[in-house]
N, C-alpha and C positions, 0 to 999 in steps of 0.2 A: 280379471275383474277389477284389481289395482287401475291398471293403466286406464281401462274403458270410462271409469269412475272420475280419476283424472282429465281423460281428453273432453266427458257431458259439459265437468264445471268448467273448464276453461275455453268449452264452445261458447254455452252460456253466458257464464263470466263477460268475456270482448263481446256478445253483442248487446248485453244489458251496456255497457261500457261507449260500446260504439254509440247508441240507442240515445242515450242522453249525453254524451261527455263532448260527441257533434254540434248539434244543436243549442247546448251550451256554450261552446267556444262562437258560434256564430252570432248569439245576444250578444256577446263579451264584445265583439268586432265591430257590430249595428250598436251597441253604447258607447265606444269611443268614438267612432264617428259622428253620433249624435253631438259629444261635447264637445267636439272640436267646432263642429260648426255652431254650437248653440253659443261658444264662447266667442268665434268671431262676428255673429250675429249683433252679441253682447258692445263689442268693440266698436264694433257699426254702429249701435244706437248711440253711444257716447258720442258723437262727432255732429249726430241730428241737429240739436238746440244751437252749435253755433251756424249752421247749415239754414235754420231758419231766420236767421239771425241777421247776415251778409252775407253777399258771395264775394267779399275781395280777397284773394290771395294770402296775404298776411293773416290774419284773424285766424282762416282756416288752416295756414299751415302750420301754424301755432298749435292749433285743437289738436291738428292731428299728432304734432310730433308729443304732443302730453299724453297720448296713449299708449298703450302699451304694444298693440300693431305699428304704430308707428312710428314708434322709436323705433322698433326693427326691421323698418322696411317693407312692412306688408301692408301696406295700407296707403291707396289711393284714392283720389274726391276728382270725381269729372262734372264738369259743368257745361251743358252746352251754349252756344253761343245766343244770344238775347238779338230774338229778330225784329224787334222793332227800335231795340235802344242801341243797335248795334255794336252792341258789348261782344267780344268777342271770346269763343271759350276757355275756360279755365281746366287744366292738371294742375292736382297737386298731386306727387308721391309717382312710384313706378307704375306702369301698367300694364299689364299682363293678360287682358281678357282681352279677345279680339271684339272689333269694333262694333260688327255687327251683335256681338253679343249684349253689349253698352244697348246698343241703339234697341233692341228687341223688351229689354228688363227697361226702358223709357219709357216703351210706348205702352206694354201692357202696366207697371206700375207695381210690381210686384216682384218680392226675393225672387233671387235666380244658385242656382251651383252651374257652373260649366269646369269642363278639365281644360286646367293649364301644363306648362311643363315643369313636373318636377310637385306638382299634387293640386287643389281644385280654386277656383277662387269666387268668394260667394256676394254678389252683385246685390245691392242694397237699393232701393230707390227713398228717394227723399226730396218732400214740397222745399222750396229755399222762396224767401221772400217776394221775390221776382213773380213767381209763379209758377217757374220751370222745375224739369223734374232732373234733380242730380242722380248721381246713381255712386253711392259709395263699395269702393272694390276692398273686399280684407282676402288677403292671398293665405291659405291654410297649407301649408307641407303637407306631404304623405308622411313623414314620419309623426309628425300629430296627429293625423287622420287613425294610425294605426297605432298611439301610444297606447303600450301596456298591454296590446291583443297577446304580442311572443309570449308573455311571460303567462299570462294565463292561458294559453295551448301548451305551454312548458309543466304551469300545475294542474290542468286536467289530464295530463298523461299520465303523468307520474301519479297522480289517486287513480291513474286508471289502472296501470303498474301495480301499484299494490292491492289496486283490488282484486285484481287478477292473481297476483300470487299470493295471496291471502287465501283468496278460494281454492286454486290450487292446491295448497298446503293442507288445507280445512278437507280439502275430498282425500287426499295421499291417508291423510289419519285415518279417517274414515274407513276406506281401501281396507290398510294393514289391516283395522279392528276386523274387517268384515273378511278378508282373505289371509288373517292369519289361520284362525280356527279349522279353515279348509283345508290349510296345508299341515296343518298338525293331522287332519282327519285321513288325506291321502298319503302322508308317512307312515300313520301308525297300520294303515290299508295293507300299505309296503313293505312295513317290517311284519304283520300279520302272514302275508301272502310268502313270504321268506323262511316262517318258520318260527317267528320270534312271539312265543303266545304271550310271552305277558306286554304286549303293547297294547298299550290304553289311550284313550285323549281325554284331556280334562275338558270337563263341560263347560265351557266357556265362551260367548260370542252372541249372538244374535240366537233370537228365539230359534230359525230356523236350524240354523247349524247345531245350536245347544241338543237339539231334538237326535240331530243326526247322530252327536257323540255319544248320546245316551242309548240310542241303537243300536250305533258301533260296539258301545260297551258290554253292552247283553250280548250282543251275538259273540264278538269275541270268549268271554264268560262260558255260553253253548260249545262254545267250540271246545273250549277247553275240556268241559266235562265230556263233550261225546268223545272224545281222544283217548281221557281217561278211561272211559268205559269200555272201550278198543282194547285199550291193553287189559285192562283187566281180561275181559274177555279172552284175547291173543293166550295171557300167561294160564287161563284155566283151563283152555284146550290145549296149552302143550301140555301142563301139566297131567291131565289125564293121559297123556302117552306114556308114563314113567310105568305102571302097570304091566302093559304090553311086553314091555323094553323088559322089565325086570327078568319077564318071563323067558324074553327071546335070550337074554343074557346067562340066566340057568342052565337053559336047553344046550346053547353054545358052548358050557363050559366043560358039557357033557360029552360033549362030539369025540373027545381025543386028541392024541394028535394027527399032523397033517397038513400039509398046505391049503386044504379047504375051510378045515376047522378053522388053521389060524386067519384065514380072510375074514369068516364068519364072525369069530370073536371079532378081529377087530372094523369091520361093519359094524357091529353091533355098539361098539365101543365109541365110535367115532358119530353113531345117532344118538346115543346120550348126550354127548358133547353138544350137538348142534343142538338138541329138546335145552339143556341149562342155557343156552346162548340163546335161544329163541325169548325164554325164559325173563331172565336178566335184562336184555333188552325191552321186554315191553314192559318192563317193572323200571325199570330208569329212564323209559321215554328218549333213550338215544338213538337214533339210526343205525342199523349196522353198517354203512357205508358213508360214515360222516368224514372228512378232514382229518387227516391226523398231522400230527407236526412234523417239522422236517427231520430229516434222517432216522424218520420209522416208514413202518411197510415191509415190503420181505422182499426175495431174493426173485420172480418170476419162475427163472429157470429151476430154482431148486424143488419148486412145488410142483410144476410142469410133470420132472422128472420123477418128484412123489408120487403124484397122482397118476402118470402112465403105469408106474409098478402093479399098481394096484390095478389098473384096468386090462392091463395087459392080459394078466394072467387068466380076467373071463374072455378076451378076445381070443386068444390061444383056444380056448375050449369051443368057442365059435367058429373058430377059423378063418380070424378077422385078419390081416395084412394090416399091423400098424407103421407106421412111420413118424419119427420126431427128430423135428431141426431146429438152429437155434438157440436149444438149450447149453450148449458146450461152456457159456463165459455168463459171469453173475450177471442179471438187469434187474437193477434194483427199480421198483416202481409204491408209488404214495398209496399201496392198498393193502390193508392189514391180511397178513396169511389166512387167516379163516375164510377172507370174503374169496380172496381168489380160488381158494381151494371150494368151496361152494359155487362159483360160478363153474366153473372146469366140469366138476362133477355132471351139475345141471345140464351142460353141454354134449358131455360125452355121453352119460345117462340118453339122453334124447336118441343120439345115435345107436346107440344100443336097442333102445326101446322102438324105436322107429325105421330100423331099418333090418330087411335080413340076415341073417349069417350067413357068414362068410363075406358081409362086404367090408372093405377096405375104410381107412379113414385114417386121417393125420393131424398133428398139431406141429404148429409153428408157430416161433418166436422168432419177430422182427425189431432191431433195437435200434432205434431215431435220436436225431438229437434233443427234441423236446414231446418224443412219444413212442411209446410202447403195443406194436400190435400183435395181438395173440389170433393166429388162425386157426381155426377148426372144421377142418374139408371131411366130407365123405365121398363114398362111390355111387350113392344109395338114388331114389327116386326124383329129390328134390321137395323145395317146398314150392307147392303151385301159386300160392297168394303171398307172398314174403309182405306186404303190407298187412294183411289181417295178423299172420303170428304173431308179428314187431306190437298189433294194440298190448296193452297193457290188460293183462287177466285172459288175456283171448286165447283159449284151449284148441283152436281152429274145428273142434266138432272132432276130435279125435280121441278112441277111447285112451283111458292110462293117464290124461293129459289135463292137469289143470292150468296149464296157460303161467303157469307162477316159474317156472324155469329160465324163460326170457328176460322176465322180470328182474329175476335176481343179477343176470348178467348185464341187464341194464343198470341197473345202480349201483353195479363197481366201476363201473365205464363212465356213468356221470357223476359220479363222485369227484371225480379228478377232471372234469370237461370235458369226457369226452364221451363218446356213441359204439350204436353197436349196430354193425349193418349184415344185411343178407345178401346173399349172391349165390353164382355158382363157382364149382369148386374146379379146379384143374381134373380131380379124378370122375367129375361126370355127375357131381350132386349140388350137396348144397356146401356153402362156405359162411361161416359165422364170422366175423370179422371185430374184433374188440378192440376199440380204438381207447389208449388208456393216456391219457396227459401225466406230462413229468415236469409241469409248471405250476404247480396247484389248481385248486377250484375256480373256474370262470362262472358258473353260474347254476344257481337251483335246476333241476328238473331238465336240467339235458341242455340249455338255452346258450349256442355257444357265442360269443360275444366276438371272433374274432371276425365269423364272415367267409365263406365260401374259397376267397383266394389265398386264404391264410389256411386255411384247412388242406389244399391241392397242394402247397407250397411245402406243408409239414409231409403230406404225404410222399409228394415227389423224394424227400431227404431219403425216407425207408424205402424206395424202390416198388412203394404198390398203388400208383396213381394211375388209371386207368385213362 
């Protein structure tokens, strides 16, 4: 809008410019030519009265040389020859018009301009005692013809110059006043749309814009509070889980002992834990998969190997075939233990929940130089629509399933830029694929910044580029 604002006035501008500063220079050109010749006109009539006077020689060349054309040589007196006294004709001074031009300003009797060489010379006639018609020549340069036009096309530019960047200048202000406000309006959009709730813009600018800020402002405001309400909400329904839990935790402490007991217990143990985290989070409005600093996050492998313990033991009762690779050497990656260990769960859970016993299923740890991929293969049926699961809340119509499982694996995956893909697995099912960056966060909401050949490139490094 700046620039458009700039390019109106300074169309404008040069042709308001053009429009008169023309037209004006061309009077300026038709008035010095006017005085040039109204001033050798002037020169001509001085020389009349001795013209009427006599026509000999001396007398006139006297007249002439006391003027001031003819002290400088511009200035001639022709007399033609006297046909009955047979006086023969008279020059005085240079002459420069051709003859017939003399002879044509004789006969009608009247000023003349013809072009000589070197600028015009303006042919006078005058009665001289005799009778006859002299014709007085005053020769005018083109640089008189033209004195003073240069400098005045020199100062109509230059007012024209500045008028031009005057106006210019005068629309640029303009511009800013009227396209700051905008960009204050689409930053604070920007840092809104990022995450950043207390961005506000000051009402300032043009009615229109001022309107828009104060829009922006309320809705932002809304925003705020329906978020808060969210969590509140969020922390009242975990809260009411603590009941449940309590109860499940009595029961469990009852069980005995046992390998079963002790699983139960600590399931039990371990959904308290994620109810307070649930908890805590919506009451500090933090994400649970935000940025953390550098040299936090946890070991990969070590959680891997925690969490297979733990699932093993119901696969064992299934007569599931697991398998895990990868894990043998630390890979340290930017996602705090709890999240991985919640994604994992959600994962393997699925398999569990979704698929037969006795089917098989694996987890693998792939370590890159700037990425960490976690697989999770079954044997099991597949997913038929791998883009409906991937929507976000999308339960695909399946009982047991609120679609929030994915979810969560999503957002430790874009936490760090990176994704999470579906496929099929080497053992005949499906393959979850968690692609986890070990360069920090490239971009909210999954947005990866690097581009398709940077992504084939990281993946070629870990050996899983298809």
């Amino acid at each position: 809008m700046r620039w458009a604002l700039v390019k109106v006035s300074l169309a404008v501008t040069a042709m308001v410019v053009v429009a008169f500063a023309v037209p004006l220079g061309l009077v300026v050109q038709e008035m010095a030519r006017d005085r040039a010749f109204s001033n050798a006109e002037r020169q001509a009539a001085a020389i009349g009265p001795t013209l009427s006077i006599t026509a000999d020689r001396d007398p006139l060349e006297r007249a002439v040389m006391s003027t001031q054309a003819g002290a400088a040589g511009r200035m001639a007196v022709h007399i033609p020859a006297a046909a009955d006294a047979g006086s023969p004709p008279v020059d005085i001074g240079t002459r420069r018009a051709a003859q017939d031009d003399l002879e044509t300003t004789q006969r009608l009797g009247r000023a003349s301009i013809t072009e000589v060489t070197g600028g015009s010379a303006l042919l006078q006639p005058t009665a001289i005692s005799t009778g006859q018609i002299a014709v007085v020549e005053v020769f005018v340069p083109e640089g008189e013809v033209s004195n003073g036009v240069d400098t005045a096309w020199l100062v109509l530019a230059g007012v024209g110059i500045a008028l031009i960047v005057g106006s210019v200048a005068v629309a640029d202000r303009l511009g800013v006043r009227m396209v700051q406000p905008a960009q204050r309006l689409a930053g604070a959009a920007h840092d809104l749309g990022e995450g950043k709730l207390g961005a506000r813009v000051p009402e300032k600018g043009p009615t229109e814009l001022r309107s828009a800020a104060i829009a922006f402002n309320s809705m932002a405001d809304q925003v705020v509070q329906l978020l808060a309400n969210e969590r509140e909400l969020a922390a009242d329904l975990s809260h009411r889980l603590r009941t449940p839990l309590t109860v499940l935790r009595l029961n469990a402490a009852s069980l005995g002992e046992g390998p079963a007991a002790d699983q139960t217990r600590a399931a039990v143990a371990q959904l308290e834990r994620e109810v307070d985290t649930i908890i805590r989070t919506a009451r500090d409005a933090k994400p649970q998969t935000a940025a953390i600093g550098p040299g936090a996050g946890c070991d990969a492998s070590e959680v891997v190997r925690e969490r297979m313990d733990f699932w093993s033991a119901l696969a064992e009762d299934e007569g599931r075939k697991v398998r895990v690779a990868g894990v043998d050497r630390p890979v340290r990656i930017p996602v705090a233990r709890p999240e991985l260990a919640a994604a994992l769960d959600a994962l393997l859970g699925n398999v569990f929940r979704h698929t037969a016993e006795g089917t098989a299923f694996s987890v693998d740890v792939h370590n890159g130089e700037d990425a960490v991929i976690v697989l999770v293969s079954d044997a099991g049926p597949g997913i038929a629509d791998p883009e409906a699961a991937m929507a976000r809340g999308n339960s695909g119509g399946r009982d047991g399933s609120t679609g929030l499982g994915l979810d969560i694996v999503r957002r430790v995956a874009e936490s760090t830029g990176g994704d999470v893909r579906i496929g099929s697995s080497v053992l005949g099912g499906t393959e979850i694929r968690i692609w986890i960056g070990l360069d920090g966060r490239e971009g909210a909401g999954g947005e990866r910044r690097r581009g398709h050949r940077g992504t084939v490139k990281r993946r070629k490094r870990v050996g899983l580029a298809r």
